[in-house]
N, C-alpha and C positions, 0 to 999 in steps of 0.2 A: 466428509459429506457436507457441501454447503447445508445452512437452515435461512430460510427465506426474514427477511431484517429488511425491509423498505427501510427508510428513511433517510434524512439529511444530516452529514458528518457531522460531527462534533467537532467542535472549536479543534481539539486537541489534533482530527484526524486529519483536517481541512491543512490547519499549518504545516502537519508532517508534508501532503501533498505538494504543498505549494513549495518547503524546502528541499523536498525532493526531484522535483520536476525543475527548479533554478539550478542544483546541483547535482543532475545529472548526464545523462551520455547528449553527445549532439542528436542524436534521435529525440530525445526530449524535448525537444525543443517548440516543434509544434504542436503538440500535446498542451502547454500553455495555457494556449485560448479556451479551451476544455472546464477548466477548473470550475467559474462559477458555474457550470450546470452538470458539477458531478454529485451524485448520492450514493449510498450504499443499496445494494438487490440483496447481498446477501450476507452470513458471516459463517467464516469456517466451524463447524461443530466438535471440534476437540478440546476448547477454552481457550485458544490462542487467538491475537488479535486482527488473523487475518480477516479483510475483507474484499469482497467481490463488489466490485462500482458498476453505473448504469450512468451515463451520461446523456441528458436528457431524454429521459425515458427510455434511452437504448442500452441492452447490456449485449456484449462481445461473445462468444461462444469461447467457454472455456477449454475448449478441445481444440480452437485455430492453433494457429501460429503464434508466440509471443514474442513481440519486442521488449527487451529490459529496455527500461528508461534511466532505471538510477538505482544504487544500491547504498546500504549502510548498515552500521549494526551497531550493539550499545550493549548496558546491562539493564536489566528491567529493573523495578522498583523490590523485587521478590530474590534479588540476586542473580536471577538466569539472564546467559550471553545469548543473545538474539542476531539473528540477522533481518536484513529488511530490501524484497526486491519490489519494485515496481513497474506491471507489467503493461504494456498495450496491446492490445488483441484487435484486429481488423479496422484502424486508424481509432480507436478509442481507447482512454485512459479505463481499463480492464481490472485490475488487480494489484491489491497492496499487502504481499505477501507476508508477513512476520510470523519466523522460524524461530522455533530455540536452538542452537549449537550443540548441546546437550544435554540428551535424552529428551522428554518429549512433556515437560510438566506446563502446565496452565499459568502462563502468566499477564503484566498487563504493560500497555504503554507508558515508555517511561515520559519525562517534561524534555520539551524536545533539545532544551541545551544538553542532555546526557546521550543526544547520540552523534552518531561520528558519521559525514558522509562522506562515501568514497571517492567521487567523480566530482567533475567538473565541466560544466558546457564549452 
């Protein structure tokens, strides 16, 4: 269940975007332009690092269609194997999902040279 979390990414979340969206699918690609007027709307409520973005003041219905942009995964700072998808929803950078691979514990983002992306534009 999202919990409402206005505000503007942190350093740490802005970089993962940015290396996600250069290192991901050709659909990525125009998503790009997006970056500096992305913030967060919201954040996943189970202690996981996902977050739901609004890109200038517009946030995507989380119920549309997603486009993945880019995928990766790593180990978090806590030990747990994560995955990481990044989603667009109705031409806007929409979601930046971060799963644990195993079982469902609370963890946080790792520094972003600990993760691995999968793609390539």
């Amino acid at each position: 269940m999202p919990v409402p979390d206005a505000r503007e990414l942190t350093p740490k979340e802005r970089s993962l975007l940015e290396r996600l969206l250069f290192h991901g699918t050709a659909e990525s690609q125009p998503y790009i332009e997006q970056l500096p007027r992305v913030a967060v709307a919201s954040r996943c409520g189970c202690g996981c690092p996902t977050i739901d973005l609004a890109v200038g003041g517009r946030a995507a219905s989380l119920g549309s269609s997603t486009t993945i942009l880019s995928e990766a995964g790593g180990v978090s700072p806590e030990g747990i194997s994560f995955g990481i998808i990044l989603h667009g929803r109705e031409g806007l950078i929409s979601e930046l999902e971060v799963y644990p691979t195993d079982g469902d514990a609370a963890f946080t983002l790792p520094d972003i040279e600990q993760i691995e992306f999968y793609g390539s534009a």
